[in-house]
C-alpha positions as CSV (number, residue, x, y, z in Angstrom):
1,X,0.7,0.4,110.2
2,X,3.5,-0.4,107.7
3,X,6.0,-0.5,110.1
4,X,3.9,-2.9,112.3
5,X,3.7,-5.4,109.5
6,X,7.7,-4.9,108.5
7,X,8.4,-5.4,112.1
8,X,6.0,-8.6,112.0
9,X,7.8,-9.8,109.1
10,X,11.1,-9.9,110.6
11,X,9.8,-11.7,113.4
12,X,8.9,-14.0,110.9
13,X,11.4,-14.4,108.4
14,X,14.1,-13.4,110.0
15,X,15.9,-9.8,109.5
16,X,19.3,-9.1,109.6
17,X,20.7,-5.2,110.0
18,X,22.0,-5.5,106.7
19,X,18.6,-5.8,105.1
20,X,18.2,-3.6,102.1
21,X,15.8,-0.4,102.5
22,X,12.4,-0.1,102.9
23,X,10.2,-2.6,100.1
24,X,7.0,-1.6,99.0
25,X,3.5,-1.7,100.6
26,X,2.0,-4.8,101.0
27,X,-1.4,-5.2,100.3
28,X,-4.4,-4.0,102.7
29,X,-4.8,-6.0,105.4
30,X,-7.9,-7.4,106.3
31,X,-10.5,-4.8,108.4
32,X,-10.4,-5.3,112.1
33,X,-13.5,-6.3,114.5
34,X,-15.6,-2.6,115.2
35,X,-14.7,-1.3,117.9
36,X,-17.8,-0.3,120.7
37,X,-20.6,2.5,119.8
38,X,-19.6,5.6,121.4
39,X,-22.2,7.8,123.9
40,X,-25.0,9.0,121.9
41,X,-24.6,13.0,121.2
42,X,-26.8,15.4,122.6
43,X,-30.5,15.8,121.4
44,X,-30.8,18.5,118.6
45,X,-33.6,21.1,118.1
46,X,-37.1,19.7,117.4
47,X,-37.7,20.4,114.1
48,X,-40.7,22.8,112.9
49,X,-44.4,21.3,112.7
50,X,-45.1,19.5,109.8
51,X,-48.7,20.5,108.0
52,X,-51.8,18.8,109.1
53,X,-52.7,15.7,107.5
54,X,-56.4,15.5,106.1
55,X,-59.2,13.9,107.7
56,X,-59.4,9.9,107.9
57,X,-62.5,8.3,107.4
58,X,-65.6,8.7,109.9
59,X,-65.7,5.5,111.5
60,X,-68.7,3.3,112.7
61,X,-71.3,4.2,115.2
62,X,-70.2,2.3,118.4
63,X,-72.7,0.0,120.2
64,X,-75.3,2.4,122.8
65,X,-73.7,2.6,126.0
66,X,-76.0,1.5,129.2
67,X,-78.3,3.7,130.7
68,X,-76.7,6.4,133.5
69,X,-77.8,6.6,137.0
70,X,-81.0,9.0,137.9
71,X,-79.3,12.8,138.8
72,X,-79.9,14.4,141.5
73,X,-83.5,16.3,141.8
74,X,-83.1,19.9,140.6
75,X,-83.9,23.1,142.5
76,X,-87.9,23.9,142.7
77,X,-88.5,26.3,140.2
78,X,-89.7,29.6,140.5
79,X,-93.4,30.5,141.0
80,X,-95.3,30.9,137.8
81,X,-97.6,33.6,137.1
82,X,-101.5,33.7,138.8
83,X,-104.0,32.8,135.8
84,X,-107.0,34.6,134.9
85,X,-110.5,33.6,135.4
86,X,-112.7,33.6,132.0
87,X,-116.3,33.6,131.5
88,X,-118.1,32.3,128.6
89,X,-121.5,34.1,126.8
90,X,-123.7,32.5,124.6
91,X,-124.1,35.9,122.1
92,X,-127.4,34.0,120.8
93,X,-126.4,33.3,116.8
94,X,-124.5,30.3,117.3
95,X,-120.9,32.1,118.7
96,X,-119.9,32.5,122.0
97,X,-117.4,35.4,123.5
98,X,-114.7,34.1,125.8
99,X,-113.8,37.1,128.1
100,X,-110.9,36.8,130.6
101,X,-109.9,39.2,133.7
102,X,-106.6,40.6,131.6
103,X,-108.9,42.0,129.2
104,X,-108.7,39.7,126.4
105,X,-111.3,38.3,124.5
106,X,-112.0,36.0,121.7
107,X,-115.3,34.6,119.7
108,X,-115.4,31.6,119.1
109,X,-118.8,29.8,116.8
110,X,-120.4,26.5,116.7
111,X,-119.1,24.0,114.0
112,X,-121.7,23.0,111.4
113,X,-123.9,20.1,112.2
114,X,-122.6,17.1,111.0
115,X,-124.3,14.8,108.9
116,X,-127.4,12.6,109.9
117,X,-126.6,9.1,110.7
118,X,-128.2,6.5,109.8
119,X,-131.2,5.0,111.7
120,X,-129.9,2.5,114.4
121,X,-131.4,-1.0,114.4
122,X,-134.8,-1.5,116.4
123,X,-134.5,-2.2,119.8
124,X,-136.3,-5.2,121.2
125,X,-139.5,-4.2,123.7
126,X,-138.7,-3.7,126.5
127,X,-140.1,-5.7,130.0
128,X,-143.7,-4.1,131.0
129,X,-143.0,-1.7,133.6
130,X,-145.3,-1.0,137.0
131,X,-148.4,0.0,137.5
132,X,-148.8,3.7,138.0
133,X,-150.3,5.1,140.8
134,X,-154.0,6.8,140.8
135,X,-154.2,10.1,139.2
136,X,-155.7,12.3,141.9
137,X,-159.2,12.9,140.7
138,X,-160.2,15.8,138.9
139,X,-161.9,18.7,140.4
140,X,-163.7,22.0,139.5
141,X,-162.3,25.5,139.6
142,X,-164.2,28.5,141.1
143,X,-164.4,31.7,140.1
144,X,-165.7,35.2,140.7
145,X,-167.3,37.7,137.9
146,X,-163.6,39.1,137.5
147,X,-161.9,35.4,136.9
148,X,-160.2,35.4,140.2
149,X,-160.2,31.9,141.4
150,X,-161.9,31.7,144.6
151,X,-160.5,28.1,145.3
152,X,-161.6,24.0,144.2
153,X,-164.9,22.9,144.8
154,X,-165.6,20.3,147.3
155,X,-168.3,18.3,145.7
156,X,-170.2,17.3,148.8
157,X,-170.5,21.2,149.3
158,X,-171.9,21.6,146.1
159,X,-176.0,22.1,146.4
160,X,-178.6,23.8,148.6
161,X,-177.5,27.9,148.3
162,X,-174.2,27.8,147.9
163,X,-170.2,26.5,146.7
164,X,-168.2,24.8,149.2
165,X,-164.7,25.6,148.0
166,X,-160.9,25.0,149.5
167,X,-158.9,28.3,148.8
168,X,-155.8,28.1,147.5
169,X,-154.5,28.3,151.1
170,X,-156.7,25.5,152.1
171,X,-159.3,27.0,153.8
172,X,-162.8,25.7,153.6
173,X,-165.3,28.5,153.2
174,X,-168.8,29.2,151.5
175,X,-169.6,31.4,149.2
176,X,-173.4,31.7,148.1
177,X,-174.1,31.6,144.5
178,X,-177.2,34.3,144.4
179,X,-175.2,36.9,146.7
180,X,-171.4,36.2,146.3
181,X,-171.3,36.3,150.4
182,X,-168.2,34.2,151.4
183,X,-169.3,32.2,155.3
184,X,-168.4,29.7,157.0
185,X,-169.4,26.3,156.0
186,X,-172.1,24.6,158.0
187,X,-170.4,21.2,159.6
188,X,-172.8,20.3,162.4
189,X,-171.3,22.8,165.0
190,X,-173.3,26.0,165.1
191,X,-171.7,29.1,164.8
192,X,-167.8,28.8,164.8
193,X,-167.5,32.9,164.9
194,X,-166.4,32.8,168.6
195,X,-163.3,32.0,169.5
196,X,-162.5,29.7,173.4
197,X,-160.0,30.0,175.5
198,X,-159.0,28.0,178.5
199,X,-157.8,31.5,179.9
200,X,-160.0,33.9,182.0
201,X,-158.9,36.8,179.8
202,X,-158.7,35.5,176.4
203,X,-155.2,34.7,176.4
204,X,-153.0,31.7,175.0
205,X,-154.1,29.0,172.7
206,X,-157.4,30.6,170.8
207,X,-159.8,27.0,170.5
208,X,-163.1,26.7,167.6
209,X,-166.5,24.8,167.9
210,X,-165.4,23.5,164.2
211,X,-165.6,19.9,163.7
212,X,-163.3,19.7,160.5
213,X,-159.9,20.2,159.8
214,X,-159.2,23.0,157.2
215,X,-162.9,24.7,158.2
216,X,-162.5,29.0,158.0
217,X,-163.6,30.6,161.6
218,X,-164.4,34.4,161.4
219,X,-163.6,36.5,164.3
220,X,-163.5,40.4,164.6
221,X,-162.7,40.8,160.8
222,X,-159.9,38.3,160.9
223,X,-160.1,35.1,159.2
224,X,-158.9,31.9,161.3
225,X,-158.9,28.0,160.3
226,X,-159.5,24.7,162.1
227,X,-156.4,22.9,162.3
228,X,-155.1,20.3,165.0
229,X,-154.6,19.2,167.7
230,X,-158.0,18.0,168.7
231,X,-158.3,19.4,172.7
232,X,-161.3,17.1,174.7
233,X,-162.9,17.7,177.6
234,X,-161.0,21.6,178.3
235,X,-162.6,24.1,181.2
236,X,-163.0,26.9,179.2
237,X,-162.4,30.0,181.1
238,X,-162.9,33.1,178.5
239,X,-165.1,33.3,175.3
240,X,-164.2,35.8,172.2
241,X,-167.2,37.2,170.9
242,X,-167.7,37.8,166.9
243,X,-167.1,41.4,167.0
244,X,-164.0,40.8,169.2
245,X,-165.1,41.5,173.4
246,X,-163.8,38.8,175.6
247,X,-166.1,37.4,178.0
248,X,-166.1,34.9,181.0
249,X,-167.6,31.9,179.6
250,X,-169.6,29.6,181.8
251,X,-168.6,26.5,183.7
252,X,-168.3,22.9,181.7
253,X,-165.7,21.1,179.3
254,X,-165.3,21.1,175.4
255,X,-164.0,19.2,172.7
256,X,-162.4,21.7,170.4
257,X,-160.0,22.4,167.3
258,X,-157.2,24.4,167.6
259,X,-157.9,27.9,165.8
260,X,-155.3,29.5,163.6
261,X,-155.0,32.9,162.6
262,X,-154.5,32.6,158.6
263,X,-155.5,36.8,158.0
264,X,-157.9,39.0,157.2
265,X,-161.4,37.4,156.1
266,X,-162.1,36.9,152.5
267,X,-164.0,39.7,150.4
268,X,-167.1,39.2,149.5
269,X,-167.4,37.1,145.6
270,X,-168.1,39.3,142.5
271,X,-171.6,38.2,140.4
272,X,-171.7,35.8,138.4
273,X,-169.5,32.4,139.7
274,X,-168.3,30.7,137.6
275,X,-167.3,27.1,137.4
276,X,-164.3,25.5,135.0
């Protein structure tokens, strides 16, 4: 540098070769313009990790997001276990045992009653309802010595020698009031002992001489009853005696009830009758 700025000098001034020697330093010259950064050096180590900082404050609940779409539908579960059936029993004192299949059990009793309300307000009347129907009409109970109902008196039966009565398997008999003997009842049509048939041998439909529904026909220890239909004008062919022998009857046409076995006939009334 100081021989740049002698050398500039002379350029200047003027030198000659017999200059003296070397003077003395001038003063610094002014710095020069920086020259270009040079490449950046290589990357050094990463230094070790510094300690953790503390906790900042939480911040503020964010705004609820929007509802997601519906998932897929999960697998069916597995089967759960049968149940077991259960009965309930009233034990009588106001608890009741609950008793299932798996053996358990449990008692369970009634709460106390609550209190009584108070009466509600009255009601107005209300509209007048129907007219009932007629009550059947009363009627009068027979019975033997030992209080075994012979059946309901009929009260156009009642008079002369005897109780006309309907059993309670409405059967219309007799039963006479100084003997106890249970008959037939006396309708207009003689003796309704034998039994008609349209047969020759006493088979098929058995036919009575009785004139009213519901009258008792005795026949070979059997007791039979009136009942309908109402056959007119039938060829009889065979007659069944009282004590049970079939018979040809004779020629001709009847008007008869059909006669229907009901069982054996009635025993005999114990003394005395009496009526309730």
């Amino acid at each position: 540098m100081h021989r740049l700025a002698v050398l500039a000098s002379c350029l200047v001034l003027g030198c000659s070769a017999a200059d003296g020697g070397v003077g003395k330093a001038g003063p610094p010259g002014t710095d020069g313009i920086d020259g270009d950064d040079g490449t950046m050096g290589l990357i050094g180590h990463a230094g070790d990790p510094g300690d953790k900082g503390s906790m900042g404050v939480r911040g503020a609940t964010g705004p609820k997001g929007d509802r997601g779409a519906t998932g897929a539908k999960g697998n069916t579960g597995a089967p759960g276990m049968d149940g077991t059936s259960c009965s309930v029993t009233d034990n009588g004192n106001g608890t009741k045992t609950i008793s299932c299949d798996d053996g358990t059990d449990v008692t369970v009793a009634d709460g106390d009653p609550g209190a009584k309300g108070d009466p509600g307000a009255k009601g107005d009347p209300g509209d007048k309802g129907d007219k009932g129907d007629p009550g059947s009409p009363g009627a009068f109970t027979l019975l033997d010595g030992n209080d075994v109902v012979l059946g309901t008196l009929v009260p156009a039966g009642i008079g002369g020698g005897g109780f006309t009565v309907r059993t309670p398997g409405g059967v219309l008999l007799n039963y006479d009031r100084q003997t106890g003997i249970v008959g037939e009842i006396f309708d207009g049509s003689g003796s309704n002992t034998q039994l008609y048939f349209a047969s020759a041998d006493c088979s098929g439909t058995a036919l009575t001489l009785a004139k009213t529904v519901g009258a008792g026909v005795f026949n070979a220890g059997n007791l039979y009853v009136a009942a309908l239909p109402y056959a007119t004008s039938i060829d009889l062919g065979s007659v069944l005696g009282g004590a049970g022998a079939c018979g040809v009857t004779g020629p001709g046409s009847r008007d008869l009830l059909v006669a229907t076995l009901v069982g054996a006939r009635p025993t005999d009334a114990v003394l005395p009758l009496q009526i309730q």
